[in-house]
Structure formats: structure tokens, C-alpha cells
C-alpha positions in Angstrom: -53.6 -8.4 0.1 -50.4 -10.5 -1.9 -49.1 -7.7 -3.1 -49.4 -5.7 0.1 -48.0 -8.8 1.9 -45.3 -8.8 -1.0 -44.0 -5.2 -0.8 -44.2 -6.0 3.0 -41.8 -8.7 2.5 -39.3 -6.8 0.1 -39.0 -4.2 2.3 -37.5 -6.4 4.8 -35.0 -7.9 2.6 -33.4 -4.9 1.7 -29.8 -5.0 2.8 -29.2 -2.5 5.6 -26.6 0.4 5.3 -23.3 -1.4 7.2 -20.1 0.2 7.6 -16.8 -1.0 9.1 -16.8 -1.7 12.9 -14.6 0.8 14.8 -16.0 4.2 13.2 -18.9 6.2 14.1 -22.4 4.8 12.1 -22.8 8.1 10.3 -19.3 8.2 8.5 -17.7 5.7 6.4 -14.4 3.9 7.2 -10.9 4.4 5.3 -8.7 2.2 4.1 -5.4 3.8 3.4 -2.6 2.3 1.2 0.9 3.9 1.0 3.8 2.8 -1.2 5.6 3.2 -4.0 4.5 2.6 -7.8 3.2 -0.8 -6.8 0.5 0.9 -5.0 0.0 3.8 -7.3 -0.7 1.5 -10.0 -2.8 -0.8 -7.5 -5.8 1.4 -9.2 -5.3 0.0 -12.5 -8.5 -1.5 -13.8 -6.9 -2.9 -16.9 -4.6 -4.9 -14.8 -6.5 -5.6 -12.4 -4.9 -4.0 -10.0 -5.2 -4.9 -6.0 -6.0 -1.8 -4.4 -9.2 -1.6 -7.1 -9.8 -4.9 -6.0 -10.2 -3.8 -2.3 -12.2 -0.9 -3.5 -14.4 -3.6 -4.8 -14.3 -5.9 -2.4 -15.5 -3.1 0.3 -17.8 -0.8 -2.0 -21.0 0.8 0.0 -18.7 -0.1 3.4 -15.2 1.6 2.9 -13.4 3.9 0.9 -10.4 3.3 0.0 -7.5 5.7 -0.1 -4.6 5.6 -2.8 -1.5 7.1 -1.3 1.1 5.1 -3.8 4.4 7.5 -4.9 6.0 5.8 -7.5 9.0 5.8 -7.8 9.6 6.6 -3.9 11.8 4.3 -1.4 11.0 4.2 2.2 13.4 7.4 2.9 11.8 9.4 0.1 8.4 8.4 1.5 9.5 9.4 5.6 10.7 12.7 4.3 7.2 13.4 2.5 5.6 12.2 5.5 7.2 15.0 8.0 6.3 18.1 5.8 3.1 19.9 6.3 1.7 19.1 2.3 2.5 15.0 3.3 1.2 15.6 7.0 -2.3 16.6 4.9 -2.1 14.5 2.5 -1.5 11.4 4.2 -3.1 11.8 7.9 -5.7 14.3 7.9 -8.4 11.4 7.0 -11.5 10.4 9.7 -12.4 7.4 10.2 -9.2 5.4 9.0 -9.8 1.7 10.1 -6.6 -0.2 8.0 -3.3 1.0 6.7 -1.5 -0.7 4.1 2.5 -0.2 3.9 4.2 -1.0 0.9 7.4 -0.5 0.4 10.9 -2.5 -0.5 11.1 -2.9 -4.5 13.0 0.5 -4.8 14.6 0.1 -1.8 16.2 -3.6 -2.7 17.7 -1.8 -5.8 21.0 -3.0 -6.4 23.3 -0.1 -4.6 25.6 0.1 -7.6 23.2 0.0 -10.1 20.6 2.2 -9.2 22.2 4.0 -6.0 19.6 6.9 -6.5 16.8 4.4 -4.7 18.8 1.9 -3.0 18.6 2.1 0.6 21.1 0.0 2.9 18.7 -3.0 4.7 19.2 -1.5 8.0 17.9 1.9 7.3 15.2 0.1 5.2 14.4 -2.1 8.6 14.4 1.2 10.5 12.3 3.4 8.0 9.9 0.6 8.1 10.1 0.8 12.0 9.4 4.6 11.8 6.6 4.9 9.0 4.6 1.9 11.2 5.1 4.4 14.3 4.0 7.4 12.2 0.7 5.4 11.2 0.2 4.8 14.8 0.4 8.3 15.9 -1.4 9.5 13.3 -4.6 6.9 13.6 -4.1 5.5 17.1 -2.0 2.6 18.4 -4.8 0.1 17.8 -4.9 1.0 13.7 -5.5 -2.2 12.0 -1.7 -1.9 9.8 -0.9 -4.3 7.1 2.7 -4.8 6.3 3.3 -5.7 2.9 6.9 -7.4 1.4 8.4 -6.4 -1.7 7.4 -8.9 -3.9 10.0 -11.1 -5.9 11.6 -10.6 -9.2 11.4 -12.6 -12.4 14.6 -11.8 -13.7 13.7 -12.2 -17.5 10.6 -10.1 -17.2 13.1 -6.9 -15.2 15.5 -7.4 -18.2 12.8 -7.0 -20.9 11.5 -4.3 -19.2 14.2 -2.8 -18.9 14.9 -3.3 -23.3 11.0 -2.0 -23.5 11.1 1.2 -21.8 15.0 2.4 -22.2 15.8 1.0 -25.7 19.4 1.3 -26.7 20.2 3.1 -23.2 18.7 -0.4 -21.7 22.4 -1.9 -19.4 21.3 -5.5 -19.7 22.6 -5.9 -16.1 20.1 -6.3 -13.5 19.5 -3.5 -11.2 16.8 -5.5 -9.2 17.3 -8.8 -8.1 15.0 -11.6 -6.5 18.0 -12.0 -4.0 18.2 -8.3 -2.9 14.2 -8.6 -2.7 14.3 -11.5 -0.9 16.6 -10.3 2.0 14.4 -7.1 2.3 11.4 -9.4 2.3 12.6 -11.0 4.9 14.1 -7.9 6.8 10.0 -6.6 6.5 8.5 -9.9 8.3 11.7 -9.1 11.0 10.1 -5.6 11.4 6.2 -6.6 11.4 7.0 -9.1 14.2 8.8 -6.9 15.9 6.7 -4.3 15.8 3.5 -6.0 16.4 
């Protein structure tokens, strides 16, 4: 009669099968991330990267979504966005419950530097703007969205990059700056309470 009682008892304590409020009980809820390289590499195990750390975080509840283009500024990521392959590949996902959006450290490039992914603040304020709508379109007005900044920039660490992965073609001059970052920081937080 214990063990009887016992396997009673275990059987009650087994953790019930939850998933994410907002979706329908038989499918699991997404969590989408978009952005550049940042988000790509957000996967990383060996460096512990964030987006693996959601995955963690939410295993059994949530799957979570990598849609990280590095490389891409906001502009490069819109124009993905409107074509049929990006339309697919970004929106065509049930059950979406939060959206990530990630984008700024290409964008705050230094526009004589690197004007390949520089993108003015303004358009950068208004691609944001666009790419928030888009997610809202997409997976309804009352998606859950996240609005990441682009994170600051330890000057030292950008110039030995820069001597680690271009050698002798390396400029020494500092095509990313935590100034430029800083502004379009700030010109994200204008957006996000803009935008709601």
C-alpha cells in the first residue's frame, strides 16, 4: 500500500505541459529575434550567447526563432523584409508571442568610414519605425516587441579587431564609435516610446 500510495504521489508532482499565454494549448509559442550579426551570433554556445540563453530560459515552453543577418543595417533588413523569400522567412510563423529587434551597430558606422552600412539617424529612426509596423502587421498589433539599442563600443577592443581580422589592410581609424552608437541608441529609445 506505500508504494501504491508513492507512485500515487509521483504522479501528481509531475510538472504539467505549459506553454506561453496568448497561443492555442496544442501549439507552442515563438519567440522571434531579428538583427544583424549580433543576433546571428546570439546562438553561440561558446560565448554564451543571449538568444541561446532565451532558448534556455524558455525550453519545453517556447521556441525560439533566429532571424539575425549579419552584416545587415536596418535598410538592408526592410528590403529583405518586402520580398516574397523574406515575407516567408520572417512572418510565416504561428503562434509568435515576442519579437526581438535588433538593429543599430551597422547602422551607427561612421558614414566616411564605412559608408557601405552607415545609414543617416533619421532614416535609421524611420526604418526602425517601419520594421516595428511590419512586426505588427505581420503578428497582430498586440505582439509583445522588444526593442533592443545598439550596444556601446570599447574603442580598444574595435581597433584590435579590426588588427585581428584585416592584418596589414587593418586603417587603425575607428569606423565605429561609442559616440555614433550612443546617439543611435538614443534615437532607438526615441522610436520605442514613440511607437509604444
Amino acid at each position: 500500500t506505500d508504494n501504491r500510495q508513492q507512485t500515487t504521489d509521483n504522479r501528481q508532482r509531475r510538472p504539467r505541459h505549459t506553454v506561453m499565454a496568448n497561443t492555442p494549448s496544442s501549439k507552442r509559442a515563438k519567440i522571434l529575434l531579428v538583427g544583424d550579426s549580433i543576433t546571428q551570433q546570439s546562438f553561440s554556445a561558446t560565448n554564451c550567447g543571449w538568444g541561446a540563453c532565451i532558448a534556455d530560459r524558455y525550453q519545453r515552453r517556447a521556441d525560439v526563432l533566429n532571424r539575425g543577418f549579419s552584416g545587415y543595417n536596418s535598410d538592408w533588413f526592410l528590403h529583405f523584409a518586402t520580398t516574397d523569400e523574406g515575407k516567408a522567412d520572417l512572418f510565416e510563423h504561428e503562434g509568435v508571442v515576442l519579437v526581438t529587434i535588433f538593429f543599430g551597430a551597422n547602422d551607427a558606422s561612421h558614414p566616411d568610414l564605412n559608408e557601405r552600412q552607415h545609414v543617416p539617424l533619421e532614416t535609421y529612426k524611420s526604418n526602425m519605425k517601419d520594421i516595428i509596423s511590419l512586426t505588427r502587421s505581420n503578428f497582430g498589433e498586440d505582439i509583445n516587441i522588444i526593442l533592443i539599442t545598439p550596444p556601446p563600443v570599447c574603442h580598444e577592443g574595435r581597433l584590435r579587431y579590426q588588427k585581428d581580422h584585416y592584418k596589414e589592410k587593418a586603417t587603425g581609424k575607428l569606423e565605429r564609435t561609442l559616440e555614433l552608437s550612443g546617439k543611435y541608441a538614443e534615437g532607438a529609445k526615441e522610436v520605442a516610446n514613440e511607437m509604444g
